[in-house]
N, C-alpha and C positions, 0 to 999 in steps of 0.2 A: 371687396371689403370697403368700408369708410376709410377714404383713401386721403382727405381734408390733411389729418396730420396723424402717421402713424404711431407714434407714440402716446397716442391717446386711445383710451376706451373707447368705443361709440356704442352708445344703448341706443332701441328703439323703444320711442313710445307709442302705443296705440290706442289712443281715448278720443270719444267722438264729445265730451264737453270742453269748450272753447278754453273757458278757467283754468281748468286742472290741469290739461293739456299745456298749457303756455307757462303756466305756475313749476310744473317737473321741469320744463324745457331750463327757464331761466336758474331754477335751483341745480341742477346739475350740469350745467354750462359755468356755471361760479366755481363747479367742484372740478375745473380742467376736464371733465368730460368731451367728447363731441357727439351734440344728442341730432337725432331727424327724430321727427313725426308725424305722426298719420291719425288722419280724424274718423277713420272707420279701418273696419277689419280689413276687406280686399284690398284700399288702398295700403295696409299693413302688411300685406301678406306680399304684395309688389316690391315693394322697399325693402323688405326681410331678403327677399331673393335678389334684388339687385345689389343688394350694397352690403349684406354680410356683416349685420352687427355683432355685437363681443356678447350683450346684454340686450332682453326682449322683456319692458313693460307693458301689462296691456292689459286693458279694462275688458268685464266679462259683456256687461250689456250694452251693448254696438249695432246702431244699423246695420243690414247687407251683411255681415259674420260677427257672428257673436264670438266672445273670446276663448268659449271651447271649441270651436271651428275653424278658429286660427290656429290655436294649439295642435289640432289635429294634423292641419293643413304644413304648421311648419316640422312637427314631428316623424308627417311623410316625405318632409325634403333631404335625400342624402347629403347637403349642404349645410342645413340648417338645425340635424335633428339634437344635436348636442350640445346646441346655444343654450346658455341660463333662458327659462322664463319665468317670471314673477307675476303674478295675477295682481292687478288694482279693483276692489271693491268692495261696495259697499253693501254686500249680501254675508251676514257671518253665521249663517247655517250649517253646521258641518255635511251635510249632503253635498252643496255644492264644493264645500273641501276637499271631500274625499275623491268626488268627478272629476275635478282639476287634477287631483294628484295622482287619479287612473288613468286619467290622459297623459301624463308625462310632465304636469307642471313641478318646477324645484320648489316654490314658495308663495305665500297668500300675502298680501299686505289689506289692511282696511281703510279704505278711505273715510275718514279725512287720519293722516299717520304725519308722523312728526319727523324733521329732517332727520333726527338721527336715527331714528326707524327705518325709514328710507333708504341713508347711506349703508348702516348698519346690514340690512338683506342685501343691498348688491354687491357691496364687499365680499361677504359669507358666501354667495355663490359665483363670484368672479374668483374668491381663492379657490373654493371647490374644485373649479374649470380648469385654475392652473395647476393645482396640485394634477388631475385625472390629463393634462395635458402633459406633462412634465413623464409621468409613469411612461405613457403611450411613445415621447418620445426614448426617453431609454429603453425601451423595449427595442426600438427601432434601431436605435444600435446599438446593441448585442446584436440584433439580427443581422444587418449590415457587415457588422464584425466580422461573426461567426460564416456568413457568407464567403467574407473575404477572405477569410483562412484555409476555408475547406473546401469549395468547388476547383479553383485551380489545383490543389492539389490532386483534389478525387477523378477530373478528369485528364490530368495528368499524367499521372501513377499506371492506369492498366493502358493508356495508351501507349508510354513509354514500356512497358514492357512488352505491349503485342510490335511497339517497332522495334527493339533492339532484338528480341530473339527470331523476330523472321528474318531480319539483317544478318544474324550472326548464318540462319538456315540456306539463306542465299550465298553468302561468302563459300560455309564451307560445305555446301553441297555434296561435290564429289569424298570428302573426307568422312563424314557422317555416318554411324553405324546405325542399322534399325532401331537400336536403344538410346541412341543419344537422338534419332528425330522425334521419338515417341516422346520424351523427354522434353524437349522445346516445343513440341507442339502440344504438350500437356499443361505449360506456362502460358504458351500463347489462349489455349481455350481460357484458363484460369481467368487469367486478367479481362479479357472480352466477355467471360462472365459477371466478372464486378463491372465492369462499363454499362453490359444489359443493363445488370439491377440498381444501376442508380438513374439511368434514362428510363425505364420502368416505374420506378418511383417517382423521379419525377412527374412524369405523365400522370398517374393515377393522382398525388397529390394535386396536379391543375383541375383534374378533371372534377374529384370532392369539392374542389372550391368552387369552383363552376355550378356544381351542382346545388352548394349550400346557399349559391347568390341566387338562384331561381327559386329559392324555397324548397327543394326535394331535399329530403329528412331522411329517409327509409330507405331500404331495401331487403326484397323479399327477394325467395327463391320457391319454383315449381319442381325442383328434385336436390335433394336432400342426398348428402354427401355424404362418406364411412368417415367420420371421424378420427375413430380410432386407427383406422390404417393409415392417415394420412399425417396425423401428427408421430405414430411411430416410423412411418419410413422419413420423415423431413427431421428428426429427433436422432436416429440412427446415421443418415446422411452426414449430418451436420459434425456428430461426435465423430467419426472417423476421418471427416476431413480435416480435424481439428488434432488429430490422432489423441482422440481423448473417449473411448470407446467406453474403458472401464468407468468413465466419470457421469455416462448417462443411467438415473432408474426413471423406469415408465410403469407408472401403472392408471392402465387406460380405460372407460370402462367403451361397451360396445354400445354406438348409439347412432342412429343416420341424424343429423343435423341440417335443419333448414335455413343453409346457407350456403352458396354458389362454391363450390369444390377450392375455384381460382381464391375467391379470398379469404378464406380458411384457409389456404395456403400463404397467404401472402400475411397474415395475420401469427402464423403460425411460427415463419420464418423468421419475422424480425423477432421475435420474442425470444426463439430458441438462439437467434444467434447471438441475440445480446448479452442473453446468459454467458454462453460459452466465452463470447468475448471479451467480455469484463471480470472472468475466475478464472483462478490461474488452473494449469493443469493437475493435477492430483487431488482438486476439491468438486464434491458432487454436484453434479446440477438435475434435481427433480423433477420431473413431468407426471401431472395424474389429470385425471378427469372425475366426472363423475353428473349424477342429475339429482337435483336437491331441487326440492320446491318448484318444480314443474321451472327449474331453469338448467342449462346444460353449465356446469363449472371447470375451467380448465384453471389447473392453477403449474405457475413455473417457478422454483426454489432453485436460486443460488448462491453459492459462498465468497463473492467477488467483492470489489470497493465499495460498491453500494452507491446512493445517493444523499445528498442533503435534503431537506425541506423545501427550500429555496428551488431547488434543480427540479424535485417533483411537480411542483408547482405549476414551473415555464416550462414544461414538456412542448415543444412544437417544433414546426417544420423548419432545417434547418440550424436547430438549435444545437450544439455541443456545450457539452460542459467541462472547461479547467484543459480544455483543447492543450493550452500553453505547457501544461507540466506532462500528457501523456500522448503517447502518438497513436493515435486511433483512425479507424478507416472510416467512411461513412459520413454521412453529410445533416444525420441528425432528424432526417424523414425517419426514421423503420418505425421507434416507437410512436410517432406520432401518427403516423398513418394506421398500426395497427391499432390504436384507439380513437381515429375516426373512422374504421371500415367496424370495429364493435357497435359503435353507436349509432352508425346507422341502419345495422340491424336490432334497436333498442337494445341494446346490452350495456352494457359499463366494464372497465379496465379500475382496476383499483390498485397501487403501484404502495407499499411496505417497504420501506429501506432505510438499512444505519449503514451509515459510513465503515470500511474497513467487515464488518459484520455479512454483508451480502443485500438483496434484495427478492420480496416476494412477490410476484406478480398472480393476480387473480382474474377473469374473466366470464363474466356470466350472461348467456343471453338465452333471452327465453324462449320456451319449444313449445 
């Protein structure tokens, strides 16, 4: 960054006439700014990268890179792609407006523009910056937050139970009847189960990230999976282990689906267990299918707390919600995973929820 004085702005200017170029310099050095500049694009694009301005001024018609060629050049840089920039010129066609602002420009100024026009735009997109910096930061913690609250416990929790109960199996060995190890060893799978599925989860969330930073978008499959059996055995699973047997209807229709078995399962799973998880026992939770408009629709009804707007919203990895008032398992991946494994079979998750009321979950991806 403009390291001079941090407490200061630092805009870059990028104009190859001597005048105008010294004219900005001295008008916003008066304004407590700290300005650099550059008498052509490349020379602009160098300084851009080494010195990490706040604000990017910069004339279109330039020797060596003109100022859509900078704009391009700095909206490829992971460093730089988020800096305000502000076009100077003295072209007011709306063509070149529109170009600029397909390339990624915030704002047009015309030359010759009056100080407070001047001031006026970089203020508006230096609050812009900090308003969209500000979100990003509190995003960042809740995430942190919610990190902190839930991983030590989540992996915690089934650890602690697969050592106290192999402990308890060792001490009393000799004492132990074939129903009391089936017993403890049915606690110990349990917990080593939730252990799997949150190192599971994790993994696949690394991996969609992974995947989204290379650009892969998609995923197909070359054999097409019974849907219908899989969501009623992972749907009948689920209500039984939950001894909520009576609380499950399925009506499923019959359809092979082109999409890998494993995550139509893993899709499948977080959705139903959510349901379960968040309605109390004695209230239904719905499972249908069905194929509408040449797309397959699963949809999940439940009668549980529901969500706010807000919670819908920030669905992502990690995230819980209102953690402080309810004790929940889980780390805040399942729904969010199962609506990046829909979209990247071009599908969409669509999430209905009142408060107290329950929530409806929708899924459709096309066949």
């Amino acid at each position: 960054m403009c390291l001079k004085n941090k407490n200061m702005t630092c805009i870059l200017i990028i104009e190859d006439e001597d005048l105008i170029r010294e004219s900005l310099e001295d008008l916003l050095s008066l304004e407590n700014f700290e300005v650099i500049t550059a008498e052509n694009g490349e020379e602009g694009i160098n300084l851009a990268i080494a010195k990490q301005p706040d604000l990017i001024l910069c004339d279109i018609r330039m020797p060596i890179l003109n100022g859509y060629e900078v704009l391009q050049r700095v909206r490829q840089n992971k460093d730089l792609n988020n800096v305000p920039f502000l076009f100077l010129t003295s072209i007011g066609d709306r063509r070149s407006n529109r170009k600029g602002m397909a390339l990624g420009a915030d704002d047009y100024l015309e030359k010759p523009c009056t100080k407070d026009e001047l001031l006026e735009a970089i203020a508006a997109r230096l609050g812009k910056q900090k308003a969209i910096n500000q979100r990003i930061e509190e995003k960042m913690t809740a995430l942190r937050t919610s990190i902190t609250l839930s991983l030590p416990h989540e992996l915690q929790t089934p650890l602690s139970g697969i050592m106290g109960m192999s402990e308890l199996m060792m001490m009393l060995s000799d004492e132990l009847s074939p129903s009391e190890i089936h017993e403890y060893a049915t606690g110990i799978h349990h917990s080593a189960e939730r252990l799997y599925q949150l190192i599971q989860n994790y993994l696949l969330h690394s991996r969609l990230t992974v995947m989204r930073s290379q650009g892969e978008t998609r995923f197909t499959s070359e054999y097409p999976c019974n849907s219908k059996m899989i969501i009623s055995n992972l749907g009948d699973r689920r209500a039984k282990l939950g001894d909520r047997a009576d609380d499950l209807e399925l009506d499923l229709a019959e359809f092979d689906l082109s999409t890998s078995s494993e995550d139509l399962t893993k899709i499948v799973t977080e959705l139903i267990d959510n349901a379960f998880k968040y309605s109390q026992k004695g209230t239904k939770v719905v499972v249908s299918s069905n194929v509408i408009d040449s797309k397959w629709i699963l949809k999940i009804q439940d009668r549980g707390r529901g969500m706010k707007e807000q919670q819908i919203a920030n669905i992502g990895a990690f995230m819980q919600f209102e953690r402080e008032f309810y004790e929940q398992q889980g780390m805040g991946l399942g729904l969010s995973l199962a609506k990046a494994l829909v979209e990247f079979y071009g599908g969409k998750l669509d999430i209905q929820s009142q408060e107290n009321l329950g929530t409806d979950i929708c899924v459709s991806i096309p066949v």
